[in-house]
C-alpha positions in Angstrom: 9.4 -16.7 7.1 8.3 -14.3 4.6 9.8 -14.7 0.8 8.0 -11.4 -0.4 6.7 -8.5 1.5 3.9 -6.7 -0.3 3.9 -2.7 0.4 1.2 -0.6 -0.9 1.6 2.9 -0.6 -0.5 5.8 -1.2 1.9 9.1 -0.8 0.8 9.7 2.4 3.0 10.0 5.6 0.9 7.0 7.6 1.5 4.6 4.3 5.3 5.4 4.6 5.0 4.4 8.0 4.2 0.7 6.5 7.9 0.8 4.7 9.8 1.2 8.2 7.8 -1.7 9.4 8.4 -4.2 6.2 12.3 -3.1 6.2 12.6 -4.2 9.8 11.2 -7.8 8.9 12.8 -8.3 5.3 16.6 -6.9 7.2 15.7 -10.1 9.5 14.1 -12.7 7.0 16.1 -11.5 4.2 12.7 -11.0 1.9 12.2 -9.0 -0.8 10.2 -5.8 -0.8 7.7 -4.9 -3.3 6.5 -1.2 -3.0 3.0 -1.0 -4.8 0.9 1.8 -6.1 -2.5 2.2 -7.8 -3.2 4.9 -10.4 -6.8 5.5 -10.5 -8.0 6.7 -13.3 -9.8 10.1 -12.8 -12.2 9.3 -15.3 -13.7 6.8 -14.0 -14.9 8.5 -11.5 -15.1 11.8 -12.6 -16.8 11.3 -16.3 -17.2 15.0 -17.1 -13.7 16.1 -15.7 -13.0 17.6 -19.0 -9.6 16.3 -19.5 -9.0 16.8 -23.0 -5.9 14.2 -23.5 -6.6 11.2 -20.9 -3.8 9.4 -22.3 -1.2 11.8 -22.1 -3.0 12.5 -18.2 -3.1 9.0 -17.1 0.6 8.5 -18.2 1.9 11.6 -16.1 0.2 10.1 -13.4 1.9 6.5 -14.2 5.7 8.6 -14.3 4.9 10.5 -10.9 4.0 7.3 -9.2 6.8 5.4 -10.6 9.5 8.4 -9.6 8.0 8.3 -6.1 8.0 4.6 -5.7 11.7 4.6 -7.3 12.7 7.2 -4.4 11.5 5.0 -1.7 12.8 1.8 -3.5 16.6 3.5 -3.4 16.1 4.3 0.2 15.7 0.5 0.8 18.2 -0.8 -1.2 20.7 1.7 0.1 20.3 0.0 3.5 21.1 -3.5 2.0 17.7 -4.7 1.4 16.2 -6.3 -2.2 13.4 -3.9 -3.0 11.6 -3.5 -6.9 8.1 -1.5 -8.0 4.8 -1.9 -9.8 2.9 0.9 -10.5 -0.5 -0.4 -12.4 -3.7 1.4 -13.1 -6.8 0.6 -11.5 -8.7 0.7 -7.7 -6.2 0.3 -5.0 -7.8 -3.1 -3.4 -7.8 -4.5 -6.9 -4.1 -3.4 -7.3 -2.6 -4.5 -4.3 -4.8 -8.1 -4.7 -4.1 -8.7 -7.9 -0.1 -7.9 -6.9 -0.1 -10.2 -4.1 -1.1 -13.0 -5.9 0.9 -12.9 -9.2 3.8 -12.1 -6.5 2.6 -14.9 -4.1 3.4 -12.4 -1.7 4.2 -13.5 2.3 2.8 -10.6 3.8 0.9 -7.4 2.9 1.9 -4.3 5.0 -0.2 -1.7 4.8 -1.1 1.1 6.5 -4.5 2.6 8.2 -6.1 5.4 9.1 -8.1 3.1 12.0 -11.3 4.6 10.9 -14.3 2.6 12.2 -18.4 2.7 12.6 -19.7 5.5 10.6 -16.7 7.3 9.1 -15.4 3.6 7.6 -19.1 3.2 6.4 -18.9 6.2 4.6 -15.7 6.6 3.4 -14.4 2.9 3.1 -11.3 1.5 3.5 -8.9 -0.1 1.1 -7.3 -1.8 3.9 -10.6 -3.3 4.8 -11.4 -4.4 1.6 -7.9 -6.0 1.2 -8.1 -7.8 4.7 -11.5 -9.1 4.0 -10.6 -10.5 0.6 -7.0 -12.5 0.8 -5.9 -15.1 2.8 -2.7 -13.3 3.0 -1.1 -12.4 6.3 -2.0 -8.4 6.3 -0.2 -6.7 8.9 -1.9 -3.1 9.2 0.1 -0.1 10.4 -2.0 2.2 13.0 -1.5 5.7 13.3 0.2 6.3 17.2 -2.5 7.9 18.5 -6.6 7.3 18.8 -9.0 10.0 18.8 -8.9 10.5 22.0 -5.2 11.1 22.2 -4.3 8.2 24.1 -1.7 5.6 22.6 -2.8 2.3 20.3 -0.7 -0.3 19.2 1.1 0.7 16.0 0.7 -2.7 14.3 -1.6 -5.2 13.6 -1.4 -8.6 12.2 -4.4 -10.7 10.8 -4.4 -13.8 9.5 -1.8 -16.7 8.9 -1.1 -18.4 5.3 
């Protein structure tokens, strides 16, 4: 079914939700999981931030994200299931895009803060981005509730390969 399953997280709580989700499918295909996560560089979007080493900065950042992806990538492999991590710099839909394809992932599961019409205008969303620009499978991971409090399905799938 799927070979590799493509996870990017961000450290939040509705990304993590996207790991229960690929575990479920890899325990039944027997796929590998591959936990991703950008590092962006605060410089580039924060040219004054007066960091006065960005080396020694951007390579904390690297080690944090690489200890939190390793944490996660035990969990897996504790229950029996082939996991590995990439940490790379750069914007998160260029990441996860540019990880999919050298990986030929499967299947991209992601999670989503289901943000639409003017919020998703102005705050964009990687998720977006991603679905719009791979041919990939991209199953998306909803938060469990809507604004309005009543229930929504908790995933998504788009596309087929």
């Amino acid at each position: 079914m799927y070979a590799t399953i493509l996870v990017p997280l961000d450290g939040s709580v509705l990304g993590e939700r996207a790991v229960t989700h690929a575990k479920m499918l890899a325990s039944v295909a027997g796929s590998e999981v591959i936990l991703v996560r950008a590092v962006v560089n605060p410089m580039s979007r924060l040219p004054e931030s007066g960091i006065p080493d960005e080396t020694a900065f951007m390579e904390s950042l690297m080690d944090d994200a690489r200890q939190y992806l390793s944490g996660i990538m035990e969990g897996l492999r504790r229950e029996g299931i082939r996991a590995r991590s990439v940490v790379r710099e750069g914007e998160p839909e260029d990441v996860i895009l540019s990880v999919a394809q050298a990986e030929d992932a499967g299947l991209i599961v992601m999670g989503t803060h289901g943000r639409s019409g003017l919020s998703l205008l102005v705050m964009g969303s990687v998720a977006e981005k991603v679905m719009h620009a791979t041919s990939r499978p991209v199953m998306f991971i909803k938060p469990e509730k809507n604004r309005e409090g009543a229930g929504a399905p908790v995933a998504v799938l788009t596309g087929t390969q």
